[in-house]
Structures are given as C-alpha cells and as structure tokens.
C-alpha positions in Angstrom: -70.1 11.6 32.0 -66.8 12.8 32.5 -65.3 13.5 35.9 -64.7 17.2 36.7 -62.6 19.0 39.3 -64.8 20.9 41.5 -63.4 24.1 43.4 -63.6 27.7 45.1 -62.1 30.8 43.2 -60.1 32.5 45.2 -58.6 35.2 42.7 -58.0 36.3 39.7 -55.7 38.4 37.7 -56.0 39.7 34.1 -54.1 38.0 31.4 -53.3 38.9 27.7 -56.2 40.2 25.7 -58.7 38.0 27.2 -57.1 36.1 29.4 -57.5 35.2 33.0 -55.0 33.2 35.4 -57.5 31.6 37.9 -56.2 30.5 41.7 -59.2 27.6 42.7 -59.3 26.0 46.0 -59.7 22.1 45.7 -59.7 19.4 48.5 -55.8 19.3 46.8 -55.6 22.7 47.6 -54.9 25.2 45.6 -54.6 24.8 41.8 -53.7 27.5 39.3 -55.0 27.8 35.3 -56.0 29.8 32.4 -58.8 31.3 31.3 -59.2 31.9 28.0 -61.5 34.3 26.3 -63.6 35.0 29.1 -63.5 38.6 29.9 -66.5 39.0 27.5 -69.4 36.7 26.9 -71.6 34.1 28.1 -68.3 32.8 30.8 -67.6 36.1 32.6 -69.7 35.9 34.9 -69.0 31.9 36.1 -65.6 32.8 37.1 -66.2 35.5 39.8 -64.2 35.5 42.8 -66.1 33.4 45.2 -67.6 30.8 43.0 -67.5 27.4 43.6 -67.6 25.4 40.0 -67.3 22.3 38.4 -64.8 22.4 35.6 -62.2 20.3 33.1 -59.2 21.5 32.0 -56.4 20.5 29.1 -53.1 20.1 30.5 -50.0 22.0 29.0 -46.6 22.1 29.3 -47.2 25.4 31.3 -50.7 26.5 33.2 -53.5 24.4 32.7 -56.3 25.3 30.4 -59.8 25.8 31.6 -62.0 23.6 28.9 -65.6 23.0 30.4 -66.8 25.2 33.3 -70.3 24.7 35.5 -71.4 26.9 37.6 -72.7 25.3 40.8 -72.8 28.5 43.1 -72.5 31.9 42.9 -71.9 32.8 46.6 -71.1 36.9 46.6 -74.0 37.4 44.0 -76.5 35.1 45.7 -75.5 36.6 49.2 -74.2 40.3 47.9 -75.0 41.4 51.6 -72.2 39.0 52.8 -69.5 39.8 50.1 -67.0 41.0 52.8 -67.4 38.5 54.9 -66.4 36.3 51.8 -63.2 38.4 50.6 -62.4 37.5 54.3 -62.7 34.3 54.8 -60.8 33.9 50.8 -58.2 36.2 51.9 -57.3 33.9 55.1 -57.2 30.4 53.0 -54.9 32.4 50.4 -52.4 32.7 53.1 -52.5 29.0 54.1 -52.4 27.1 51.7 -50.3 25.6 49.3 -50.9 23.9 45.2 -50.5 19.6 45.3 -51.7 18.9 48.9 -54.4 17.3 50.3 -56.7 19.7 51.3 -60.2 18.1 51.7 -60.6 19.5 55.8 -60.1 22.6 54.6 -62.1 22.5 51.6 -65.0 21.6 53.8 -64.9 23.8 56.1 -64.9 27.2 53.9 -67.3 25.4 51.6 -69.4 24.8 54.9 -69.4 28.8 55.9 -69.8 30.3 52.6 -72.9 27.7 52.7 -74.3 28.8 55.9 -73.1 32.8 56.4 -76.3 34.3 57.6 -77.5 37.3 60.1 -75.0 35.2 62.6 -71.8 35.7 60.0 -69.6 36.7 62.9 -69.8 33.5 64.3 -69.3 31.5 60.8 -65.8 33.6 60.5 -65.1 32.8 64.2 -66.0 29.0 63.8 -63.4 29.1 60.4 -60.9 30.7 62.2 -60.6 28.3 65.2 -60.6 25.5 62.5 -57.8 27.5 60.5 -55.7 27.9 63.7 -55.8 24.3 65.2 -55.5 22.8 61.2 -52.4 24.9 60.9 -51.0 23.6 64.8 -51.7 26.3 66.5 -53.2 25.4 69.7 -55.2 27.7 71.4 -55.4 26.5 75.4 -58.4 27.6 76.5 -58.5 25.6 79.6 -55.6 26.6 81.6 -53.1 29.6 82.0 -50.4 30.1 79.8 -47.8 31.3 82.2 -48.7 29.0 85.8 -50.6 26.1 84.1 -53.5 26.0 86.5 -57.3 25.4 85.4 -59.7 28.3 84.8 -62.9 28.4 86.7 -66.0 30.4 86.7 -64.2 32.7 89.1 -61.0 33.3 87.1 -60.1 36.5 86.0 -58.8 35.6 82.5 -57.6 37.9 80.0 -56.9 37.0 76.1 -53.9 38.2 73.8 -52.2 37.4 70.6 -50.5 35.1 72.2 -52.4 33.1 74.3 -54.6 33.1 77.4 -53.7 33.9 81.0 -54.9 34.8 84.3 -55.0 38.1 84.8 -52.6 38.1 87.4 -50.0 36.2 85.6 -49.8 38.6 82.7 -48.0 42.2 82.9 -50.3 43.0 79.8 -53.0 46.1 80.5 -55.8 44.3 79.1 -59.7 44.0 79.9 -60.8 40.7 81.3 -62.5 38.6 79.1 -66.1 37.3 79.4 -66.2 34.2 80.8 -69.3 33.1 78.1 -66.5 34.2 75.4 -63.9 31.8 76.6 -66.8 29.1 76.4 -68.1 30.3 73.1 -64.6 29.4 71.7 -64.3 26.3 73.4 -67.9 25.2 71.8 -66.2 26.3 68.3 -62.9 24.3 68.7 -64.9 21.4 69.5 -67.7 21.6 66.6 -68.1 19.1 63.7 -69.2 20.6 61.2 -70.4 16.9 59.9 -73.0 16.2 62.4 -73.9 20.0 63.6 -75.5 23.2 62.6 -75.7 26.0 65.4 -79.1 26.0 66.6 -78.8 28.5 70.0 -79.3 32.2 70.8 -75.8 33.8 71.7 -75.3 37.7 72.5 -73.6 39.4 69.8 -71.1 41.3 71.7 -69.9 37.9 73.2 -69.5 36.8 69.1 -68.2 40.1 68.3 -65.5 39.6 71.0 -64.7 36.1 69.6 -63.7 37.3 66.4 -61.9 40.2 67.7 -59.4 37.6 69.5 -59.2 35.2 66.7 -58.5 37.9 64.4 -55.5 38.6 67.1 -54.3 35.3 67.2 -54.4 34.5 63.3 -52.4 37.7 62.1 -50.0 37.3 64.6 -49.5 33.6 63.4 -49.2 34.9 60.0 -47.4 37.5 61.1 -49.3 40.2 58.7 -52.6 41.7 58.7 -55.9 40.5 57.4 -56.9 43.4 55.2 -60.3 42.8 54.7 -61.0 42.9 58.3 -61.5 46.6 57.8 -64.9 45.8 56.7 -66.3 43.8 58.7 -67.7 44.7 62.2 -66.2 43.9 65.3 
C-alpha cells in the first residue's frame, strides 16, 4: 500500500471553476495544494475545514495536486457543538506556523485537543495555548515576580497581564488579583504531557474561564494582533 501524507485542514479558498487551494497542517507543518474538481460530488465534503485526512498528491512545477484523499476524521461535523472552539484553535496554528519545517510537537498537540474537546473545552484551548506559547519561546514565569524576582506563595497577592506576572505591589497596573488556584491551574498545564496524561479532576469553571482569559492576553500580544474567533467562545 502506498504511503500517504496525513494532515489537518486549516483553510481553504475557492479556485477556478472547481478548484480549491488547500492549507494542511503536517508534522512538517504547513503544506499548500490543489484541489481539483471538488466543489461538487462525492469529495466536497472530505475537505472541510477541520478535517484531518490521509491523502497523495502529484507534484507540479507549481502547487501540488491532491490525487487520493481518505477521510479519517471529520472533527466540526462529528463535534458541530464545538466548531468555534475549532476555528480557534486553527486560527492560532495559522499564525505560527510556517510550510517545510518540522512540526510533529505541534501536530500532536492540536491533533490531541481536537481529539479530546469535550464539556471542559476551555481547558483543552488553555492546555494548547500554554503549549503554543512555550513552543514558540515565550516563557511564561509563573513562579516568581517579573519585576523583584522573588517566589510566590500562598500569601502573595499576584496579578496577571499581557506581559507577564507580578506581585501586586510591584506593578503600577489597576488590575484584580488573580486566583491563587488559577496560577496553579496554568502551572499544571505548562507541565502536562500530553503522551502519558488525560485530565481526570474536577476544576471550577470560573478558575478555567480565567485561564483562558490570560492566555488569550498573552498570545495576542505575542502576535501582536487579535484572535478573531475568540468572539465566540465564552470567557
């Protein structure tokens, strides 16, 4: 049996007649294609955004052309409750990443939260996000201050912005303190495997929801633009 690429569709955009230009996520990132004739018939459905599929192609002196095409999961029409929470976590690996690099981290870990987005989806896009953050170098201390350098406690007053976490005291920012069970909810996340665990334990929502709401923060302002798709989802 022949060996076939296997990848995440990110987007699409309309070409020709009948025509599509596919952007797939890979574990060598992102590769780019065409579709061709598969606006109509039995293929239009196997290359919806979100899909992850097996697939051949025919290389050409421009785009690649998609030959053989299995579809191995349908994510946004087997979870159509979720669908936001996919354009979201699509939108952020869009921004990221790059075609010809090896990508396989990555590939895991969105593959792992489209798998497993459930009732708790919050925490799956807060678990992708610390993952996107310390893949891309950003370092998110979340042990001591920013600005003196010493070592939280259970006592600290600690508040959370774009840019990094203080003490209250050392920051001039008008901020709200931040939970002390949030800090070590995103200290749990930094530190997960995704290899060896699945979350098994009860956490409050509102400390999930206030997660996201910071690592939402942090990403945009490394990207230095907005995550559109944020809109719909609740936080």
């Amino acid at each position: 049996m022949q060996n076939l690429y296997e990848g995440i569709i990110l987007k699409y955009v309309d070409y020709k007649d009948n025509d599509k230009i596919l952007t797939i996520f890979t574990k060598n990132g992102l590769q780019s294609l065409i579709a061709k004739g598969v606006k109509t018939g039995k293929r239009a459905n196997l290359l919806d955004t979100g899909n992850l599929i097996s697939y051949d192609i025919v290389k050409t002196k421009g785009l690649p052309i998609l030959t053989t095409v299995i579809l191995k999961n349908s994510f946004a029409e087997d979870k159509p409750q979720y669908s936001f929470y996919i354009l979201f976590l699509l939108e952020v690996i869009l921004k990221i990443q790059r075609e010809g690099e090896d990508e396989s981290l990555m590939y895991y870990i969105l593959l792992y939260c489209l798998q497993n987005l459930s009732g708790n989806s919050n925490l799956y896009l807060s678990l992708f996000l610390v993952k996107v953050l310390y893949y891309e170098g950003v370092f998110i201390d979340l042990y001591s201050c920013l600005v003196c350098g010493k070592e939280f406690n259970e006592n600290s007053n600690i508040i959370v912005s774009s840019e990094g976490v203080t003490h209250l005291s050392c920051s001039n920012l008008k901020e709200k303190n931040i939970n002390n069970d949030t800090i070590k909810l995103l200290r749990y996340l930094l530190n997960f495997d995704i290899r060896k665990n699945k979350f098994n334990f009860s956490i409050d929502d509102l400390i999930i929801k206030e997660s996201l709401f910071y690592l939402i923060s942090f990403t945009e302002n490394f990207f230095s633009s907005s995550i559109k798709s944020k809109e719909y989802i609740t936080v």
